[in-house]
C-alpha positions as CSV (number, residue, x, y, z in Angstrom):
1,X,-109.5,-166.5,59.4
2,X,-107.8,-165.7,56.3
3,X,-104.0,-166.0,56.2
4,X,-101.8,-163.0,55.7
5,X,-100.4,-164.2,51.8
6,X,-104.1,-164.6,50.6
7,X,-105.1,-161.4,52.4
8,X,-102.0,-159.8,50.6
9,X,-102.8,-161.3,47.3
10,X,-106.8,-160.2,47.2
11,X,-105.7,-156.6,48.4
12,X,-102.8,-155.9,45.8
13,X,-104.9,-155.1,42.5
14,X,-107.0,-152.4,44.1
15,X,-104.5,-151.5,45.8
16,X,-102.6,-150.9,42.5
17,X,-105.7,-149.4,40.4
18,X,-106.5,-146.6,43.3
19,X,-103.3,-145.1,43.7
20,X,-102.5,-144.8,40.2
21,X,-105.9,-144.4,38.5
22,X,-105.7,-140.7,38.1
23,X,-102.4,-140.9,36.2
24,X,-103.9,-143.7,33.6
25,X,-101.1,-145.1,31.0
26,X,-98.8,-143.5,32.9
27,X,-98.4,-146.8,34.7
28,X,-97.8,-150.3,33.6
29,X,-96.5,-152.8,34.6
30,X,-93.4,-154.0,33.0
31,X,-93.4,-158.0,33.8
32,X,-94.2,-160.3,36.8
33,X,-97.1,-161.0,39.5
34,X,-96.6,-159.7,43.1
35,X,-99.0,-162.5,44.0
36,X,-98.2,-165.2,41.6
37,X,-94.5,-164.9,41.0
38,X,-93.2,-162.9,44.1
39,X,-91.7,-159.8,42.0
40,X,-92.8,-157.2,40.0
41,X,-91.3,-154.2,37.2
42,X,-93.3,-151.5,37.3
43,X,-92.4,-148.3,35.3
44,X,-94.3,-145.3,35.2
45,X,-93.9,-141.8,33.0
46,X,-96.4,-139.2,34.3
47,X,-97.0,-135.5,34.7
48,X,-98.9,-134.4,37.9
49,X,-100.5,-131.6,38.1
50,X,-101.3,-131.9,41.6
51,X,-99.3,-133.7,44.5
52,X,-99.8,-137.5,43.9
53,X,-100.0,-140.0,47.1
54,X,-98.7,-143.0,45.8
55,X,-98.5,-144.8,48.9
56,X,-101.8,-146.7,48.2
57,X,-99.1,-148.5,45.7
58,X,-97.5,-150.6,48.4
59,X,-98.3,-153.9,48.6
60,X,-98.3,-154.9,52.5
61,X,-95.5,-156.8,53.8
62,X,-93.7,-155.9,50.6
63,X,-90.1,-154.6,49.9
64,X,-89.8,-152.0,47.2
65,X,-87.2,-150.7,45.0
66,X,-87.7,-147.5,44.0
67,X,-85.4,-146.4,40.9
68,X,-86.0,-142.4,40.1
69,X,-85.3,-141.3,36.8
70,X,-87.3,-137.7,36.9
71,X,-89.3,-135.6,39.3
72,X,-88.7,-135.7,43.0
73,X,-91.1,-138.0,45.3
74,X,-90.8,-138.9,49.6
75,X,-91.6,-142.1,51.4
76,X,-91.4,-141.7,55.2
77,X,-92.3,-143.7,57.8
78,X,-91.7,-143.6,61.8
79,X,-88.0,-144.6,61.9
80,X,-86.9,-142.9,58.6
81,X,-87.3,-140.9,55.4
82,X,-86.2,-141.2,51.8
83,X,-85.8,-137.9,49.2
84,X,-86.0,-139.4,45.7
85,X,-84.8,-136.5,43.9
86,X,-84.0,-137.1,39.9
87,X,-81.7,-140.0,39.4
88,X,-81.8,-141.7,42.8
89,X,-82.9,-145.2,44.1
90,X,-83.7,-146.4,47.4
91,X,-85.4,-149.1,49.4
92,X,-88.6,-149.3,51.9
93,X,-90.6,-151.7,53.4
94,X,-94.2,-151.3,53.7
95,X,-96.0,-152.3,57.2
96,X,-97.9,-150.5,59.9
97,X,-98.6,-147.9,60.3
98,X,-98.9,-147.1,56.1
99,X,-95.6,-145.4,54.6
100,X,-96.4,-141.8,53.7
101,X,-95.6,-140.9,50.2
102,X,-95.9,-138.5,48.0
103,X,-94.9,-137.0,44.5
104,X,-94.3,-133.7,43.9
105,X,-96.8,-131.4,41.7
106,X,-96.5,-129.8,38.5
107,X,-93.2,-132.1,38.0
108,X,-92.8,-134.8,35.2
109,X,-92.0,-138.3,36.5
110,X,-90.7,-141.2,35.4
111,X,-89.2,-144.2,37.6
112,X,-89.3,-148.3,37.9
113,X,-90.3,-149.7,40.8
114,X,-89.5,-153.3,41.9
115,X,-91.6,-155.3,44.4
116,X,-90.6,-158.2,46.2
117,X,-93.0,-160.2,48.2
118,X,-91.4,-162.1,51.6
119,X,-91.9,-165.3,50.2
120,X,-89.7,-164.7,47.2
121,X,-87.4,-163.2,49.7
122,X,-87.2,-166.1,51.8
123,X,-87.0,-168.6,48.8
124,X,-83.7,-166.8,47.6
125,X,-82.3,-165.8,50.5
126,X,-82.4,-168.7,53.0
127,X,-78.6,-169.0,53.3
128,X,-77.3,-165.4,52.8
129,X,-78.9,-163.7,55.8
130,X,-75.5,-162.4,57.5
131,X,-74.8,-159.9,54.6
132,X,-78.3,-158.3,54.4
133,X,-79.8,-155.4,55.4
134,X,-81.4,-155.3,58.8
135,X,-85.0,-154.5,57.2
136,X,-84.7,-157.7,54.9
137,X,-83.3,-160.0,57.6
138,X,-86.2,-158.8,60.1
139,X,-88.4,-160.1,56.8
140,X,-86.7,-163.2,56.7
141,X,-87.3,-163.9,59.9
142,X,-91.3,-163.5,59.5
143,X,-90.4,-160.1,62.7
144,X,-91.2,-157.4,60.2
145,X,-94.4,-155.1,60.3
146,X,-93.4,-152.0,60.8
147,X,-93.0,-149.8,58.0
148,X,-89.1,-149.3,57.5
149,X,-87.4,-147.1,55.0
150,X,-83.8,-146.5,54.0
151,X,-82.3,-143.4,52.7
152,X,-82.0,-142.5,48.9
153,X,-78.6,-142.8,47.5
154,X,-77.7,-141.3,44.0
155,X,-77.7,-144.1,40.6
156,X,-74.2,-144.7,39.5
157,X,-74.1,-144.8,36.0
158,X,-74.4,-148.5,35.9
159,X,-77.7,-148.7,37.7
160,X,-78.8,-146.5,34.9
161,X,-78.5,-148.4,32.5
162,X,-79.8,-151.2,34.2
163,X,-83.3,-148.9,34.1
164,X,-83.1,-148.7,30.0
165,X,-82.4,-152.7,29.8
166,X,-85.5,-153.0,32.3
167,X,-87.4,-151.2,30.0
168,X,-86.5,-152.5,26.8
169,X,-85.2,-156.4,27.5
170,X,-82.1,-157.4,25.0
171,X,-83.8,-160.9,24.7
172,X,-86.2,-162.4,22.7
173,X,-90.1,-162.3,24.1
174,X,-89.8,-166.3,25.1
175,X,-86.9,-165.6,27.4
176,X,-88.0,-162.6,29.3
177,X,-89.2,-164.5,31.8
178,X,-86.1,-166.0,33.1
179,X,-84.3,-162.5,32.4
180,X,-86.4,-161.0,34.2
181,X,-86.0,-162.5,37.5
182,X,-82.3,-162.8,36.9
183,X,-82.9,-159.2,36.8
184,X,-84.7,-159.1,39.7
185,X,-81.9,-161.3,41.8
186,X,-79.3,-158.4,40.1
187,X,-81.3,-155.7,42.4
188,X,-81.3,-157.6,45.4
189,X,-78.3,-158.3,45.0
190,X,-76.8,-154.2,44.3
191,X,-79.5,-152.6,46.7
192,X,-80.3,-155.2,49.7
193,X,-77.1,-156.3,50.9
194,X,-74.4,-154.3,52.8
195,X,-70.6,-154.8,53.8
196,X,-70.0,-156.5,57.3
197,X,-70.0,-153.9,60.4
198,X,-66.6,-151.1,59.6
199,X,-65.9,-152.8,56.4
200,X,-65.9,-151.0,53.2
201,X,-65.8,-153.1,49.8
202,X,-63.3,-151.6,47.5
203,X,-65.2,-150.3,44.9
204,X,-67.9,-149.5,47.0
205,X,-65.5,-147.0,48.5
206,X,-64.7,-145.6,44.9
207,X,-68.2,-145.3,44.0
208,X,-68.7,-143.2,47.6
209,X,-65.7,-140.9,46.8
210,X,-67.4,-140.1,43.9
211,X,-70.7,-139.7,45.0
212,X,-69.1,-137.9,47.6
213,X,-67.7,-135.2,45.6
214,X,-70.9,-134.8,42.9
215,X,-72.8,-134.0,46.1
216,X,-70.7,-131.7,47.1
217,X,-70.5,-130.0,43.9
218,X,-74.7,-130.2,43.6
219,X,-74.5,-128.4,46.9
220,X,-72.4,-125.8,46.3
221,X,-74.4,-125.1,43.0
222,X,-78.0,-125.3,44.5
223,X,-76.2,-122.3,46.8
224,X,-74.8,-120.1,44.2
225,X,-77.4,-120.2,41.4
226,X,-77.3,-116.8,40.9
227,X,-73.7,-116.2,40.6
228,X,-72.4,-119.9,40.3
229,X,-68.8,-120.7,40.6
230,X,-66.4,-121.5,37.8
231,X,-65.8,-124.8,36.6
232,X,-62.6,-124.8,37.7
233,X,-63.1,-123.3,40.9
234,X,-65.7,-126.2,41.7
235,X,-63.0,-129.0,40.5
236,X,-60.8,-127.1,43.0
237,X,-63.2,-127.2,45.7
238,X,-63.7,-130.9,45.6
239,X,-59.9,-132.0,45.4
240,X,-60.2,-132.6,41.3
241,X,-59.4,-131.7,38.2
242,X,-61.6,-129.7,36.0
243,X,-61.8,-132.7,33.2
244,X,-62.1,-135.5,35.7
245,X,-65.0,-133.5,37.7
246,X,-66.7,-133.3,34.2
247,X,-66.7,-136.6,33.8
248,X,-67.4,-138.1,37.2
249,X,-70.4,-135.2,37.1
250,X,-71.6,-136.9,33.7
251,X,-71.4,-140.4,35.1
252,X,-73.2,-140.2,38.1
253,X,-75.6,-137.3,37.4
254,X,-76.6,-138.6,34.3
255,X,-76.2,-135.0,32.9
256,X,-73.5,-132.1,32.3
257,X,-72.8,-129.7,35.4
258,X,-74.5,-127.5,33.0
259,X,-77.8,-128.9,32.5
260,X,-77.7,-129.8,36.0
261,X,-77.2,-125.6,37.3
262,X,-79.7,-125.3,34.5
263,X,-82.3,-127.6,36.4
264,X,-81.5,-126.6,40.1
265,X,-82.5,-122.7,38.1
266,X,-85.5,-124.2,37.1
267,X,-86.5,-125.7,40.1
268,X,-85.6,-122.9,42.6
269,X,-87.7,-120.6,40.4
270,X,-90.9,-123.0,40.3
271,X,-90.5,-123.0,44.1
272,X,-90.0,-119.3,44.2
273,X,-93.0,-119.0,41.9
274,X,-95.2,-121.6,43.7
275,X,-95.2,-120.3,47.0
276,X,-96.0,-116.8,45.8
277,X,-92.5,-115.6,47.3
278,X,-91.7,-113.7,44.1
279,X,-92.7,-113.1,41.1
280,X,-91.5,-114.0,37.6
281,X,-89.0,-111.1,37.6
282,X,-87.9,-111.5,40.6
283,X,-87.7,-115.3,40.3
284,X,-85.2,-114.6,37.4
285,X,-83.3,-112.7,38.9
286,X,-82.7,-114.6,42.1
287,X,-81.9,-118.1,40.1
288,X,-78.9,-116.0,37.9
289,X,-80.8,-114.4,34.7
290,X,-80.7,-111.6,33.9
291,X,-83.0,-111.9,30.4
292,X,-86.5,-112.6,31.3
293,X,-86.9,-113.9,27.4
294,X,-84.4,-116.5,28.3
295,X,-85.8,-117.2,31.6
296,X,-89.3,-117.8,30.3
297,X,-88.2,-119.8,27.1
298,X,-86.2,-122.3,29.9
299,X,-88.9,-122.2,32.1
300,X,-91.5,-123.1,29.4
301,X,-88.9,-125.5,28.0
302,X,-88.7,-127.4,31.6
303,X,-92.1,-127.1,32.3
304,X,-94.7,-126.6,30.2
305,X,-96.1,-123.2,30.8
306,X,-94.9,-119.8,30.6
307,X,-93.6,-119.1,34.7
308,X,-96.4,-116.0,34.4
309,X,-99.2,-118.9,34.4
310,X,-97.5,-121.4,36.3
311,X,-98.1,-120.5,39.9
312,X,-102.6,-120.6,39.3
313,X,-102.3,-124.3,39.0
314,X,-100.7,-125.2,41.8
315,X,-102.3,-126.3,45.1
316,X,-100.7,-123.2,47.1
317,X,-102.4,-120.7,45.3
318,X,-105.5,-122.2,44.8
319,X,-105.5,-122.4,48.2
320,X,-104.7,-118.7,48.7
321,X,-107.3,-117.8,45.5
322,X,-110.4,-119.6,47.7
323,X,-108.8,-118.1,50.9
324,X,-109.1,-114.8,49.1
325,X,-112.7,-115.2,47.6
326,X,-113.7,-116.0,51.4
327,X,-112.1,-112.8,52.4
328,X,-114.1,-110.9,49.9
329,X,-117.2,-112.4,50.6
330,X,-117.0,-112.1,54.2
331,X,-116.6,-108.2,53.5
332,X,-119.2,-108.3,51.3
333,X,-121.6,-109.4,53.6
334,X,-120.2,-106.9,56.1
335,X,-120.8,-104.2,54.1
């Protein structure tokens, strides 16, 4: 009987090749072996025009980092679910039954993902178990095979950058390899550990009071599009002042409150668009413009297509087209 690393190791690269085959050089691998080194950069920089399952991708018994750039994807399992929306990272670990994941349609995506096999785990980790998370321990302790995921948080602004260094090293060629898996040690390090049980590290605490108020400030945006609130009536809202809120925002969103109502617009209105709710007036309308020249230049801008032509590519309404050609046929033969 075969033993679980070398079934692992036989099953990673088709694993790999079929669940990211219909995206082609949107995916590469950035350095490092799953099988032969234990870890694995990965970045990928894709547009889908349908919804993409890219939970072929997950090596079994693996832990994955996901870092999220662009484009909003899920990965759910029995015990837990993670929404990577643009500019969020989170952790899973992939046993049975198989993760469920998916990545949104007619979306660009970009985002690194780090996999760590148990046996790196185990090598680097033998004497820090207290302070880990419960899904990495459980690996530690060869007890893991469920499938185990851990909710998305937002990137600060120093995980950020972490994501350019990963994808352009600041070494020479001969010395990636070491800073690499220093690298790789870095994200263990800021994603798989927690603080002991009712403890809070201090700037851990800063970073959630700021994440805190972002949030809240996203929220209260993605519920006002049409008729958003001030700037300083936001800053207000969330116990700040207008400058600081500008900057926190910048920080930890990665863009300007701005660009950010500007995006939540353009979402809403694909959504709007996509599910046949409305159409492209109306869609304009209900995300806060009020010139459908404007509108459509944005809309083109964010997406590629004028919102008039968006809505026939997506799944939903090819769906409802073939749902309607059935329809006619069936009165057709009727009549």
């Amino acid at each position: 009987m075969a033993s679980k690393k070398s079934i692992i190791g036989s099953a990673a690269p088709f694993v790999e090749a079929a669940a990211w085959q219909s995206v082609g050089q949107g995916w590469r691998q950035l350095f490092g072996s799953f099988q032969n080194l234990g870890f694995s950069f990965e970045w990928h920089d894709f547009w889908s025009d349908e919804e993409l399952n890219w939970s072929r991708s997950f090596h079994p018994g693996s832990i994955e980092i996901c870092l999220n750039l662009a484009g909003h994807g899920t990965v759910a399992g029995d015990d837990g679910r993670a929404e990577f929306a643009p500019l969020t990272a989170g952790f899973y670990r992939a046993g049975a039954p198989m993760l469920a994941a998916t990545r949104r349609a007619k979306e660009r995506h970009q985002f690194i993902t780090v996999e760590f096999a148990p046996e790196f785990l185990r090598q680097h980790l033998i004497f820090e178990k207290n302070g880990l998370h419960p899904m990495v321990r459980e690996v530690l302790a060869g007890a893991a095979h469920d499938s185990t995921v851990a909710p998305a948080q937002r990137l600060t602004s120093a995980q950020q950058e972490i994501i350019v260094r990963l994808r352009r090293p600041p070494v020479a060629i001969s010395a990636q390899a070491f800073w690499y898996q220093v690298r790789a040690l870095d994200l263990v390090a800021e994603f798989l550990f927690q603080p002991p049980d009712g403890e809070e590290f201090f700037c851990t605490r800063q970073q959630r009071v700021v994440r805190e108020r972002v949030d809240k400030v996203m929220a209260i945006l993605r519920e006002t599009l049409a008729e958003p609130p001030p700037l300083e009536e936001l800053a207000k809202r969330v116990s700040s002042s207008p400058f600081y809120l500008s900057r926190i925002f910048k920080q930890e969103a990665g863009m300007t409150i701005t660009q950010f109502l500007r995006q939540a617009r353009m979402e809403r209105a694909a959504e709007l668009l996509r599910t046949g709710r409305c159409n492209v007036t109306e869609a304009a309308m209900a995300v806060g413009y009020s010139s459908l020249g404007h509108f459509s230049t944005t809309f083109q801008q964010t997406f590629g297509c004028c919102p008039g032509l968006y809505p026939f590519a997506t799944p939903t309404q090819k769906s409802l087209n073939k749902h309607h050609e059935k329809v006619g046929v069936e009165s057709e033969n009727l009549n």
